[in-house]
LUMMAR-758758 format. One record per residue (C-alpha): residue in three letters; x, y, z. Coordinates in Angstrom, 3 decimals, always signed. Each point is the difference from the previous one (the first is absolute). Example, Ala and Ser with C-alpha at 12.3 -4.5 7.8 and 13.67 -1.06 7.14 Angstrom:
BEGIN
(pt Ala,(+12.300,-4.500,+7.800)) (pt Ser,(+1.370,+3.440,-0.660)) 
END
This chain:
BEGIN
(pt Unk,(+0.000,+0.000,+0.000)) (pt Unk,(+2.787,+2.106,+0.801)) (pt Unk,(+1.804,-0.584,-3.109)) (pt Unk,(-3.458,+0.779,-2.056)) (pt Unk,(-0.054,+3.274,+1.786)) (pt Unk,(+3.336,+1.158,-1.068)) (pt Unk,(-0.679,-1.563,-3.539)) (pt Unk,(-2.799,+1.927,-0.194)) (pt Unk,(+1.322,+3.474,+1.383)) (pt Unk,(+2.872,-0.271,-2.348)) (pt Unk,(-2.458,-0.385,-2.918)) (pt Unk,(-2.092,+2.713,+1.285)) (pt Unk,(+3.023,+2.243,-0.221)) (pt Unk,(+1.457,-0.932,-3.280)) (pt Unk,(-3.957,+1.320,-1.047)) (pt Unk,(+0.419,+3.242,+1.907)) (pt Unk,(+3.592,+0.929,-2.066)) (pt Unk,(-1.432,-1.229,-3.029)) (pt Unk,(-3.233,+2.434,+0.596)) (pt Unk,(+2.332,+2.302,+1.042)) (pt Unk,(+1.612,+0.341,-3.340)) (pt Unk,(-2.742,-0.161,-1.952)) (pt Unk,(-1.038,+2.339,-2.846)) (pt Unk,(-3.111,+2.710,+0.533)) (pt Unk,(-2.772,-1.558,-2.152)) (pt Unk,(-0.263,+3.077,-1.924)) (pt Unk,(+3.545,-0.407,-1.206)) (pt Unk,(-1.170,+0.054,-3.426)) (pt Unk,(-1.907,+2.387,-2.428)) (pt Unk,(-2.160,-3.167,-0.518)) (pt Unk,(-1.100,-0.692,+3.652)) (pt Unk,(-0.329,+3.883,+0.402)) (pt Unk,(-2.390,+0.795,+3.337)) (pt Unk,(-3.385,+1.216,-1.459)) (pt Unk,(-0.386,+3.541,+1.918)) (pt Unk,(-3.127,+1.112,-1.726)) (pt Unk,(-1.098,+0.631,+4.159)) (pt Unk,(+2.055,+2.822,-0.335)) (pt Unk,(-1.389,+2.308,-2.809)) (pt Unk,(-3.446,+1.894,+1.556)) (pt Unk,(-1.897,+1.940,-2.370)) (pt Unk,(-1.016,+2.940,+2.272)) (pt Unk,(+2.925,+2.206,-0.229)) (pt Unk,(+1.687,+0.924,+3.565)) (pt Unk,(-0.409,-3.625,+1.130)) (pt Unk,(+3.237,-1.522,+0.602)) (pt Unk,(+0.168,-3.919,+0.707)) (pt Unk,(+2.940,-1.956,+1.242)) (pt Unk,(+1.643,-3.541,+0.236)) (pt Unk,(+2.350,-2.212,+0.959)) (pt Unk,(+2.201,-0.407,+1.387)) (pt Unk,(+2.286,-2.262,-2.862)) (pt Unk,(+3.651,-0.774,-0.003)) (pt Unk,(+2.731,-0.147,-2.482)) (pt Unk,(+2.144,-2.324,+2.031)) (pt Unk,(+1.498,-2.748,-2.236)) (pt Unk,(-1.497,+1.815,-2.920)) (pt Unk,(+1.843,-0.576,-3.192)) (pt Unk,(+0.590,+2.923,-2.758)) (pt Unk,(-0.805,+0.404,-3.756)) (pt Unk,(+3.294,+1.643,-1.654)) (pt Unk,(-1.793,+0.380,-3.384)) (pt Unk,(-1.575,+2.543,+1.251)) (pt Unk,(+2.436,+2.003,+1.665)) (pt Unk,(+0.613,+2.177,-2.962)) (pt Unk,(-3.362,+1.848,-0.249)) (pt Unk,(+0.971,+1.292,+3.183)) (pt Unk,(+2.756,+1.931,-0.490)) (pt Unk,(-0.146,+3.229,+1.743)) (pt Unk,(-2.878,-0.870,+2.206)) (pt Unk,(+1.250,-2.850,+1.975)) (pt Unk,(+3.309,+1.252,+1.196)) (pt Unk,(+2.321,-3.443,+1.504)) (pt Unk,(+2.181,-0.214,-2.803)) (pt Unk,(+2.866,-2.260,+0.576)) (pt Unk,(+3.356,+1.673,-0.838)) (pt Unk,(+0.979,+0.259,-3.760)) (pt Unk,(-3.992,-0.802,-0.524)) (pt Unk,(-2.106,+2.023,-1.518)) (pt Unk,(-3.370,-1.596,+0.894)) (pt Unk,(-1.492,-0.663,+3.239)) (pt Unk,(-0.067,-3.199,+2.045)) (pt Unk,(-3.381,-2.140,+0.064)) (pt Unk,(+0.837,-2.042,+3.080)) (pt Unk,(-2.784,-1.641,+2.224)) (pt Unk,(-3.356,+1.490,-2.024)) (pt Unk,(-3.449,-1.127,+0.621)) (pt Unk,(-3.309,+0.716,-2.037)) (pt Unk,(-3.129,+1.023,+0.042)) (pt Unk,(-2.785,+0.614,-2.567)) (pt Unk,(-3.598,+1.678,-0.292)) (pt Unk,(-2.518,+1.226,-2.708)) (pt Unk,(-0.215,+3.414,-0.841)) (pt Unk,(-3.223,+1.650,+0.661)) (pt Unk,(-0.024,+3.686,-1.194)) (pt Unk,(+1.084,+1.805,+2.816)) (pt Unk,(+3.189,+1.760,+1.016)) (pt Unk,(+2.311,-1.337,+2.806)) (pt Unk,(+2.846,+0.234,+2.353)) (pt Unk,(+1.633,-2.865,+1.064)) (pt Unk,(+3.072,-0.570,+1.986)) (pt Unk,(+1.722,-1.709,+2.610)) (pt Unk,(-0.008,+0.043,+3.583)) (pt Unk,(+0.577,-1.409,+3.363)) (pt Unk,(-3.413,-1.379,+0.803)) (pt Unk,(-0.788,-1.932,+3.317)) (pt Unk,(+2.247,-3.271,+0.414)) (pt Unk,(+2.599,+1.688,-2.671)) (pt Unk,(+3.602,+0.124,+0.483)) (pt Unk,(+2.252,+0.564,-3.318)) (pt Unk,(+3.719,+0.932,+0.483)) (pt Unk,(+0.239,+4.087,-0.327)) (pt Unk,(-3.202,-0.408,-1.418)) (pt Unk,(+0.943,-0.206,-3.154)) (pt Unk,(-1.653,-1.014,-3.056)) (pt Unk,(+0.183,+0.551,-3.840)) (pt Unk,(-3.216,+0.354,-2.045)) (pt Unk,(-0.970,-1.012,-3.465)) (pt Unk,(-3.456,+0.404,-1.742)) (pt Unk,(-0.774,-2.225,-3.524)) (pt Unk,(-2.764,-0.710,-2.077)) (pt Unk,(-0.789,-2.942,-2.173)) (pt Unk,(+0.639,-3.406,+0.831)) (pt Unk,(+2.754,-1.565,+2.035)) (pt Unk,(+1.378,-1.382,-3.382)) (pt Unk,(-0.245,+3.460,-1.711)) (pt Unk,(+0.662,+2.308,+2.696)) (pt Unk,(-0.046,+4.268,-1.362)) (pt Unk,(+1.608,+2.043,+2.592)) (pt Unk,(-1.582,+3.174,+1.179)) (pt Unk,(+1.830,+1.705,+3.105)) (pt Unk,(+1.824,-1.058,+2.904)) (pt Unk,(+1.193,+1.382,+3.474)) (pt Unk,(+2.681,-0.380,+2.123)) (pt Unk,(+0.235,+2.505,+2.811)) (pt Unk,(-3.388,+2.202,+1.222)) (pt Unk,(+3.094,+2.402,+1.255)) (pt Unk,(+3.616,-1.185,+0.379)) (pt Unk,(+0.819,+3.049,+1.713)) (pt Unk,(-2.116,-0.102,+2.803)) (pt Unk,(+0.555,-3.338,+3.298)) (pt Unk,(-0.860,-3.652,-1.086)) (pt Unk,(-0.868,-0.135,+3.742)) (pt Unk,(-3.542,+1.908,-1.399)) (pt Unk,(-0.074,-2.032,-2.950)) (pt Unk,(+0.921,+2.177,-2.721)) (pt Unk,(+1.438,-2.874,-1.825)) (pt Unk,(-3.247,-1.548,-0.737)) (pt Unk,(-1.038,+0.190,-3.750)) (pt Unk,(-3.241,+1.707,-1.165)) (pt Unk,(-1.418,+0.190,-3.584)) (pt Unk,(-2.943,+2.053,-1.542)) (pt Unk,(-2.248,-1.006,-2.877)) (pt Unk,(-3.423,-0.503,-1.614)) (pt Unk,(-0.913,-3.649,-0.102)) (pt Unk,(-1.615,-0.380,-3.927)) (pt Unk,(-3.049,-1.837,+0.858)) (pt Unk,(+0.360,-4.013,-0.989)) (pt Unk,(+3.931,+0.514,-0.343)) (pt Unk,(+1.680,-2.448,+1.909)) (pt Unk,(+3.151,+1.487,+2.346)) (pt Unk,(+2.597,-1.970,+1.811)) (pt Unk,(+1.932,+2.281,+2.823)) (pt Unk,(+3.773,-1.859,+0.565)) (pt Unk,(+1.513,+1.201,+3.373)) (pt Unk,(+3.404,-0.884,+0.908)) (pt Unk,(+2.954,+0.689,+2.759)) (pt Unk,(+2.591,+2.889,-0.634)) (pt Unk,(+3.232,-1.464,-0.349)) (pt Unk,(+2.634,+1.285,+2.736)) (pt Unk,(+3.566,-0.202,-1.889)) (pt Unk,(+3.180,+0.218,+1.312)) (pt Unk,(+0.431,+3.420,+2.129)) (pt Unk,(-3.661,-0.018,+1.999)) (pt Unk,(+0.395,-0.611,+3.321)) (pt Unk,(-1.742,-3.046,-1.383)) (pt Unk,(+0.575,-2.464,-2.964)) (pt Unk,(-2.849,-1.927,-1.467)) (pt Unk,(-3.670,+0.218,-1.214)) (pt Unk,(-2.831,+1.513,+1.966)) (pt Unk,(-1.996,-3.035,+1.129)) (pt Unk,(-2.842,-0.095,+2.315)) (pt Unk,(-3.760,+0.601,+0.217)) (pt Unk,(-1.731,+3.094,-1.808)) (pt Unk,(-3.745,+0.713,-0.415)) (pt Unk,(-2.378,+2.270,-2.890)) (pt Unk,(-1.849,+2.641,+0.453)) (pt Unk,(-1.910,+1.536,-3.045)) (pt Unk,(-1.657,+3.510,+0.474)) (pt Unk,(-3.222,+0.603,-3.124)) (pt Unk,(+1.093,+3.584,-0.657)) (pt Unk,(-1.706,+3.239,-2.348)) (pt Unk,(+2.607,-0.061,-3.597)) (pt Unk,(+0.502,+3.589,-0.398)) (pt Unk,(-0.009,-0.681,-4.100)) (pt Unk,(-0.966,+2.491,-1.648)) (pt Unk,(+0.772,+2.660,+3.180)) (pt Unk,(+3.015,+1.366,-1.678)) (pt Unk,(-1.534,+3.012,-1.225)) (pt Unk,(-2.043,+2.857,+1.692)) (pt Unk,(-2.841,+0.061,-1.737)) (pt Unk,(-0.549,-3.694,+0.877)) (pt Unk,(+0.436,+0.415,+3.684)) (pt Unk,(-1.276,-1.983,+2.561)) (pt Unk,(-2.689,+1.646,+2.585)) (pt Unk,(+1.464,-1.141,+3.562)) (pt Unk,(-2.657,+2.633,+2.001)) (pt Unk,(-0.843,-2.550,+2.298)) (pt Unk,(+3.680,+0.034,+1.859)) (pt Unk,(-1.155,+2.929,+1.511)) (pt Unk,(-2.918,-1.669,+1.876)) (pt Unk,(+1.687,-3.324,+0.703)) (pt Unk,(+3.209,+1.000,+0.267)) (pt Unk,(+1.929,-2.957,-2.658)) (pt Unk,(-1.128,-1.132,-3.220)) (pt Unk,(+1.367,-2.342,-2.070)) (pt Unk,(+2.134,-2.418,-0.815)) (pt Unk,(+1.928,+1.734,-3.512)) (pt Unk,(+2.094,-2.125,-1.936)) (pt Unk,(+2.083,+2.254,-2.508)) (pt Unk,(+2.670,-2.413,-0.965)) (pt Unk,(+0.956,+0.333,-3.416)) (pt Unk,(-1.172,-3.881,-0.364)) (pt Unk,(-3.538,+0.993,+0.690)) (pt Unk,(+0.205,+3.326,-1.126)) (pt Unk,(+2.337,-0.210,-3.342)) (pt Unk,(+1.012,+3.567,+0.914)) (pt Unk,(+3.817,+0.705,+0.371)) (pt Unk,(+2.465,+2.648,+0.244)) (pt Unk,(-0.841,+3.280,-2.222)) (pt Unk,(+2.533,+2.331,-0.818)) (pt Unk,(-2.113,+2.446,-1.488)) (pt Unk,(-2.726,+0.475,+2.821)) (pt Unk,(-0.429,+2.932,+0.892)) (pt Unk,(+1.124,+0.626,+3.449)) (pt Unk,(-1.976,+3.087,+1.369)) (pt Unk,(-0.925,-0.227,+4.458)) (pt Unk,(+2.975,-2.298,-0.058)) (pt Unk,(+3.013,+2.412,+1.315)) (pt Unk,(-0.200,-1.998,+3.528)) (pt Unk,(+1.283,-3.174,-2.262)) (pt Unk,(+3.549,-1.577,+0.489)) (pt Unk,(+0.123,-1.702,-3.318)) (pt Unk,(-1.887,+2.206,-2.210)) (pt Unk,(-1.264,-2.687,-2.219)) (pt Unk,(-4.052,-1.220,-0.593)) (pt Unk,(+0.135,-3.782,+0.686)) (pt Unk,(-3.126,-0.750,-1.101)) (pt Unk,(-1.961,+2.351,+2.297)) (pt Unk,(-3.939,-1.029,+0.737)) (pt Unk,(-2.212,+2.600,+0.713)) (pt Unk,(-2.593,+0.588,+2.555)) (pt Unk,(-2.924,+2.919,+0.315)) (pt Unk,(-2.620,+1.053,+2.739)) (pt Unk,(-2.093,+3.096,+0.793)) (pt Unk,(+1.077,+1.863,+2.928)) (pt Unk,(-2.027,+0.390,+2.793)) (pt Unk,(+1.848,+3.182,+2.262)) (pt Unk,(+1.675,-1.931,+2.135)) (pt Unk,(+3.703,-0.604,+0.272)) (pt Unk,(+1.403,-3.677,-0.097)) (pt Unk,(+3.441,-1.336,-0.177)) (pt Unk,(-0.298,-2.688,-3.028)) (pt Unk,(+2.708,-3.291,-0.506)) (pt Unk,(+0.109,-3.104,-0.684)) (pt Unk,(+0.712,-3.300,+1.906)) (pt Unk,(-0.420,-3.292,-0.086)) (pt Unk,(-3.782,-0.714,+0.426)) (pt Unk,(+0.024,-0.849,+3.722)) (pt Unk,(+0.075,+1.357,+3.308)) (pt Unk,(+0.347,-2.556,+1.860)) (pt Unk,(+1.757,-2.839,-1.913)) (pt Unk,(-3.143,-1.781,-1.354)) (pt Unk,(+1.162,+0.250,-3.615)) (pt Unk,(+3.578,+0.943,-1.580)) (pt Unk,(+0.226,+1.190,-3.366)) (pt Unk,(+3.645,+1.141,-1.826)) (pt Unk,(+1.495,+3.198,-1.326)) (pt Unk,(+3.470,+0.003,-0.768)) (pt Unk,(+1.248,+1.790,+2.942)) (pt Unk,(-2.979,+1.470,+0.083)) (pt Unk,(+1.691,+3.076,-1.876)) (pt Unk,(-2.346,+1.400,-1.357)) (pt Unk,(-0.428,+4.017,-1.477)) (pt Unk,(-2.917,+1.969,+0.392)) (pt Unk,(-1.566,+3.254,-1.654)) (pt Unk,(-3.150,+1.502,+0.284)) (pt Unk,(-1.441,+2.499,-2.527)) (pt Unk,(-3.374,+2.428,-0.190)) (pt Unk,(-1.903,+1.084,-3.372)) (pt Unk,(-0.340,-2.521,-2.481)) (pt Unk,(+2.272,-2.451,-1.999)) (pt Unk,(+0.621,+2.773,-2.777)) (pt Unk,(+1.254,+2.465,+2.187)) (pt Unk,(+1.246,-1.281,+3.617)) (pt Unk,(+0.983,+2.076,+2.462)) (pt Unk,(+2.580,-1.271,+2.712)) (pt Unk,(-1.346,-0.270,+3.877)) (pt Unk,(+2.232,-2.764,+1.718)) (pt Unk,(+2.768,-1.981,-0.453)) (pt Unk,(+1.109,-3.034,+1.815)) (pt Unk,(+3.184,-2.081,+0.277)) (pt Unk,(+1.830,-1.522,+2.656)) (pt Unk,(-2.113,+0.066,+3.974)) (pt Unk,(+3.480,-0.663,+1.401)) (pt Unk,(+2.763,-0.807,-2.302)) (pt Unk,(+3.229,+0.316,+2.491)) (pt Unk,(-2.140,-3.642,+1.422)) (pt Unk,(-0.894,-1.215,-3.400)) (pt Unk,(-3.945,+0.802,+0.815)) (pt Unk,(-0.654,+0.798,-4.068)) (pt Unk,(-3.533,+0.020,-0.060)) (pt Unk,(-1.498,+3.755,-1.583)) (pt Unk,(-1.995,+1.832,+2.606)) (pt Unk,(-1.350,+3.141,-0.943)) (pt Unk,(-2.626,+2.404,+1.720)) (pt Unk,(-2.794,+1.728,-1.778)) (pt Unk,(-2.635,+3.034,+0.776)) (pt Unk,(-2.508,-0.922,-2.316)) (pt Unk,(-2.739,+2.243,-1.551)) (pt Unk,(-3.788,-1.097,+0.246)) (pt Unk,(-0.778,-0.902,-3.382)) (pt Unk,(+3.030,+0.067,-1.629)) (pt Unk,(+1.403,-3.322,-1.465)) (pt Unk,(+3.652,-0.757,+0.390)) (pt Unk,(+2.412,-2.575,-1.464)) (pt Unk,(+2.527,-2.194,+1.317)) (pt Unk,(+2.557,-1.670,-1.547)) (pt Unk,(+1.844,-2.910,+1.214)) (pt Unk,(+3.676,-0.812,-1.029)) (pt Unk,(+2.871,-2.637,+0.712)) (pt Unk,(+3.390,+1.432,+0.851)) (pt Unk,(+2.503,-1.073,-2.554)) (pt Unk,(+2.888,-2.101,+1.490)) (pt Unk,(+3.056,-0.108,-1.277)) (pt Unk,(+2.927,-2.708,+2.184)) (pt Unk,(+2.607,+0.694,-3.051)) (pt Unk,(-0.522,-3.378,-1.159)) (pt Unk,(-3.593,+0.078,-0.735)) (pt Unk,(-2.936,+2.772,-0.380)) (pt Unk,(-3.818,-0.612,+0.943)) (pt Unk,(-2.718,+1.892,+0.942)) (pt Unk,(-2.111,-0.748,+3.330)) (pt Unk,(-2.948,-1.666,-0.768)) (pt Unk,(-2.601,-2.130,+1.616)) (pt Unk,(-3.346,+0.138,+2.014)) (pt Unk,(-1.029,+2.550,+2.348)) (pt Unk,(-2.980,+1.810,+2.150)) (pt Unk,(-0.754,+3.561,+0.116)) (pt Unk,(-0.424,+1.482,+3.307)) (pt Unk,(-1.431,+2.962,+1.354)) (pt Unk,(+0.374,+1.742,+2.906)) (pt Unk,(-2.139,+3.216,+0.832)) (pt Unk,(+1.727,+2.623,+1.737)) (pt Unk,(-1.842,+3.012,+2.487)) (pt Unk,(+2.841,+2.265,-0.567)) (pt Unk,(+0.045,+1.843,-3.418)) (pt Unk,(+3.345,-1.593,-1.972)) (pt Unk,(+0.914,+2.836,-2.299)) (pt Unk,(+2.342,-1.823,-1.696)) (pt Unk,(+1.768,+2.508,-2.001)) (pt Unk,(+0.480,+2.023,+3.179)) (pt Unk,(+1.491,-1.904,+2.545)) (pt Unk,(+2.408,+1.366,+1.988)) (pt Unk,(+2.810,-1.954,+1.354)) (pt Unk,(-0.389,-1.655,+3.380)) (pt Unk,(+1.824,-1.733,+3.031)) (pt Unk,(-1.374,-3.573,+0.957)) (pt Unk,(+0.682,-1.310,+3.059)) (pt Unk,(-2.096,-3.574,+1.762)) (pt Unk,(+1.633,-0.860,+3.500)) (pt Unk,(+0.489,-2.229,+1.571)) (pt Unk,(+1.539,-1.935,-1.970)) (pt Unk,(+0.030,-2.802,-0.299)) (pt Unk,(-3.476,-0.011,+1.914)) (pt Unk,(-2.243,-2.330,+1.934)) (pt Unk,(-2.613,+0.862,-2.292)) (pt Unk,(-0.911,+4.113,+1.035)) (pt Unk,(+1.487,+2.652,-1.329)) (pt Unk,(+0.901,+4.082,-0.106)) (pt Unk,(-0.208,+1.236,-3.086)) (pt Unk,(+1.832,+3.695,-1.045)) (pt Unk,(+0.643,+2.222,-2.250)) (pt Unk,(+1.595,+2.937,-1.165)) (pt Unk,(-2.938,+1.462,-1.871)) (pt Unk,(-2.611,+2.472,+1.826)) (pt Unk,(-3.142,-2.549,-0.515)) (pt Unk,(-1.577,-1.245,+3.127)) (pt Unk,(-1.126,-3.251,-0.951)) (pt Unk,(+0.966,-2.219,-3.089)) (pt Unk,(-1.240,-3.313,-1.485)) (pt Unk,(+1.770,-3.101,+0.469)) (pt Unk,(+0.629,-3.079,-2.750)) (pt Unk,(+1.558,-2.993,+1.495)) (pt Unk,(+1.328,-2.310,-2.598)) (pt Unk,(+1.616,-3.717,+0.690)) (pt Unk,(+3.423,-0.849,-1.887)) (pt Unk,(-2.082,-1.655,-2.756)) (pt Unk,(-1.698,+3.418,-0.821)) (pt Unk,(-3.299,-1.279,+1.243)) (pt Unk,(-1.837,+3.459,+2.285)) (pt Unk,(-0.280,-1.625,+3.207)) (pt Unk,(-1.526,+2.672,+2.075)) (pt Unk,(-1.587,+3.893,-0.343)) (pt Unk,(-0.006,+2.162,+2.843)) (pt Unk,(-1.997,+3.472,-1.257)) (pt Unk,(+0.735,+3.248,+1.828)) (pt Unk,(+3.280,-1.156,+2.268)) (pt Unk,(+0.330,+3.076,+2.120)) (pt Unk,(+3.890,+1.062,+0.245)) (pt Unk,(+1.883,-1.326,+2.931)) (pt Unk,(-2.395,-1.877,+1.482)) (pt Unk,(+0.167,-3.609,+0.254)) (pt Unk,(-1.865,-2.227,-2.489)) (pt Unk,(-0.328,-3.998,+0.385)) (pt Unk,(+0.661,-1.459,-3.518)) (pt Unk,(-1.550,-3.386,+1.136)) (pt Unk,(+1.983,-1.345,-2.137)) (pt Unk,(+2.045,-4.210,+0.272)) (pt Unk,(+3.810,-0.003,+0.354)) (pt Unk,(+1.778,+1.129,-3.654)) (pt Unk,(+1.511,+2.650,-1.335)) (pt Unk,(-2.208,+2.890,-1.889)) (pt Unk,(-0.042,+2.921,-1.768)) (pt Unk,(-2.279,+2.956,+1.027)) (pt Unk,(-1.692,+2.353,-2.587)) (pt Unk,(-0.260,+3.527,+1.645)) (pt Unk,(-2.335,+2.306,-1.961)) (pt Unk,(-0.467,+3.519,+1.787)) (pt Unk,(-2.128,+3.125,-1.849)) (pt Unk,(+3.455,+1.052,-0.898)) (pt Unk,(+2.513,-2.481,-0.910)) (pt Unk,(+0.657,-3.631,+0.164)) (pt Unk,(+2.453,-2.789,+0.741)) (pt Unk,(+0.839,-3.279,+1.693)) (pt Unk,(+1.502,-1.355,+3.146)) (pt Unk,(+1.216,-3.683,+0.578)) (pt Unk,(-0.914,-1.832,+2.934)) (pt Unk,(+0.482,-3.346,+1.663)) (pt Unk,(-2.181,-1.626,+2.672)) (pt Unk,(+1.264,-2.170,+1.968)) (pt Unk,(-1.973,-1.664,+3.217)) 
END
C-alpha cells in the first residue's frame, strides 16, 4: 500500500510538470477565444474579461514583419520585431466603433505588464494586417500599467477579427532578460467615432456636459477617423499650442448659457468604473465664437500642469446666453527623434461651472499656495491675488476631477475629503488662475 502511494504521488507529479508546461489553448489563430461578449452596441458600455495567459505560448515569426515600427523588441542587427509567446482571439464585427486594450484585470499578473498588440482581418490562413500597439505610454511607470496595449477601430459588421497579444521581449541590458509572460485580461469600451467631426461646420453639439457634467466617450484616432496630420489648416485660437500643427482636430459646439465653466477632457470616469485611452492624454484645446466662416478666438487650452506631465487642455469660458461657441479638440504632436505621432485616442468632455467670472483674456498673475502639505486631508488655501474666495478643481494623477469645492474663502481651512494620493488643485479666482500640488497622506 505504501509503495502504491508513492507510485501514485510520483505519477501525480510527473502530470503537474507536464500541465505545467503546457501550451495556452488559444496558442493558435485557429483555436482563437471567441470574445464576441466583449463588443456592446450601446456606446459608453465597456465590458471586460479574462484573465488569460501567455505562459508557454509559442510565436508566429511570419508575421513579425508587418510590425515594424509598431512593435518595438527588435533583436540587435534585426529590423523586425520579435513574436514570442502570442495568443489569439477572434470576434465578428458588428458596426460599431471600439476601443480595446489590455489590462490588469482581477487574478492578472503579467511581468511589467507588458504586452504587444496586433489587430487582423480575414481568416487565420489569410490574415490582412490593420494596426498594432505596443506601449499605451513608454514614458510614463509600468508599475500603473502604461505598458499595456490598446487599439481603436470600427468593427465592419460580419467581418471576422482575430486580436494576437503577445509578451515584450526584454533583451540584453533590462534589468531583465526574457519575454513578458503572465496573465492579462480585455476590456473593450463601445465609443462615439468622431468621423466626419474634422470640420466646423460638421460639429458635434455636446450641450448636455454642462448639465451632467461628462459626456462621451470620443474616439478620434486616425483608424476610426481617417483624419491625419494637415499642414495647411489653418491655425487661428491656437497661439497657446506647443507644436503648432492640426492633427486631425474634431470639433465640438454648444449654446452658451451665462455661466462660466472650466471645460477638459478625461477619461470617462470618476471613480474608476470605466477606463478609456488618450495618448498621454495630450490633448489641445480651442474654443471659438461666431460661426465657422468667420471664428473669433475666446480660449485656448494646453498643458493643466506640464512641469508633472498632467497634459490634458483645460480652459475656462464666460459664455454669452444665446451665443453658440465651438471647440476644437487636438492631439499634441510627439516627436522622440526616432519617430513622430500625433496623440490620439478616446476621451470625455468635462465641464465644470465656475461662480467666479473667468475673464480669460484678463487674468492677472497670481501666487498659489495649499498648506499643509503634505496634508491629512484639510487644507489652507492662499493667494497673492485680492479675491476673497476662489473655486477649487481637484484632479487625480490620471486627470480624472475628483472633487469641486465652490467659493473656498482665503485662508481658511477647507477639508478636501479626499483618499491618500497625490493631486493637483485648480484655483479659479474673479481675477486670475492657477494650480497648487498637494499630497494627502493619513
Amino acid at each position: 500500500m505504501i509503495r502504491f502511494l508513492q507510485t501514485t504521488s510520483v505519477f501525480a507529479m510527473l502530470l503537474m510538470a507536464t500541465a505545467g508546461f503546457a501550451q495556452p489553448g488559444n496558442d493558435l489563430c485557429i483555436d482563437a477565444i471567441d470574445i464576441n461578449s466583449l463588443f456592446s452596441t450601446e456606446v459608453g458600455v465597456q465590458l471586460e474579461e479574462g484573465p488569460f495567459s501567455n505562459e508557454e505560448a509559442t510565436g508566429e515569426a511570419e508575421l513579425a514583419a508587418e510590425l515594424t515600427d509598431i512593435w518595438f523588441d527588435v533583436a540587435s542587427g534585426e529590423t523586425a520585431p520579435t513574436i514570442d509567446q502570442s495568443v489569439w482571439f477572434s470576434f465578428t464585427g458588428n458596426g460599431e466603433t471600439y476601443q480595446l486594450m489590455t489590462f490588469k484585470g482581477m487574478g492578472s499578473a503579467m511581468y511589467a505588464n507588458d504586452t504587444q498588440m496586433a489587430l487582423y482581418s480575414g481568416t487565420c490562413d489569410d490574415l490582412t494586417f490593420l494596426q498594432g500597439n505596443d506601449d499605451m505610454m513608454p514614458f510614463w511607470s509600468s508599475a500603473n500599467g502604461w505598458w499595456y496595449s490598446t487599439v481603436s477601430f470600427t468593427a465592419e459588421a460580419g467581418v471576422s477579427y482575430w486580436v494576437m497579444v503577445d509578451g515584450f521581449n526584454h533583451y540584453e541590458g533590462d534589468n531583465y532578460q526574457g519575454v513578458a509572460e503572465g496573465s492579462f485580461s480585455l476590456r473593450a469600451m463601445n465609443t462615439e467615432p468622431m468621423i466626419e467631426r474634422g470640420v466646423c461646420d460638421n460639429a458635434r453639439a455636446i450641450d448636455a456636459v454642462f448639465e451632467d457634467g461628462v459626456i462621451g466617450p470620443f474616439d478620434d484616432s486616425e483608424s476610426v477617423t481617417g483624419l491625419g496630420v494637415d499642414y495647411e489648416a489653418d491655425m487661428v485660437g491656437t497661439a497657446c499650442w506647443n507644436d503648432d500643427l492640426d492633427d486631425g482636430s474634431v470639433w465640438f459646439s454648444f449654446i452658451g448659457d451665462g455661466n462660466s465653466y472650466y471645460l477638459s477632457m478625461n477619461q470617462c470616469s470618476s471613480n474608476g468604473a470605466t477606463f478609456v485611452y488618450y495618448f498621454a492624454y495630450d490633448g489641445q484645446m480651442a474654443v471659438y465664437r461666431g460661426d465657422c466662416n468667420e471664428l473669433v478666438p475666446v480660449a485656448c487650452g494646453e498643458d493643466f500642469d506640464e512641469e508633472n506631465t498632467q497634459y490634458w487642455p483645460v480652459v475656462g469660458i464666460d459664455t454669452e446666453e444665446g451665443v453658440e461657441y465651438f471647440v476644437r479638440l487636438d492631439g499634441f504632436h510627439w516627436n522622440n527623434g526616432l519617430y513622430d505621432w500625433s496623440a490620439e485616442g478616446t476621451f470625455c468632455l468635462t465641464a465644470e461651472q465656475s461662480n467666479n467670472p473667468i475673464n480669460v483674456g484678463e487674468l492677472v498673475q497670481s501666487e498659489f499656495e495649499a498648506f499643509p502639505n503634505p496634508t491629512a486631508g484639510g487644507v489652507t488655501i492662499t493667494w497673492s491675488d485680492a479675491a476673497t474666495h476662489a473655486d477649487v478643481t481637484a484632479f487625480d494623477v490620471t486627470g480624472k476631477a475628483v472633487g469641486f469645492y465652490p467659493n473656498v474663502q482665503r485662508g481658511q481651512q477647507h477639508d478636501l475629503g479626499l483618499p491618500v494620493g497625490m493631486y493637483t488643485l485648480q484655483i479659479a479666482t474673479e481675477n486670475t488662475s492657477g494650480v497648487v500640488r498637494v499630497q494627502v497622506q493619513k
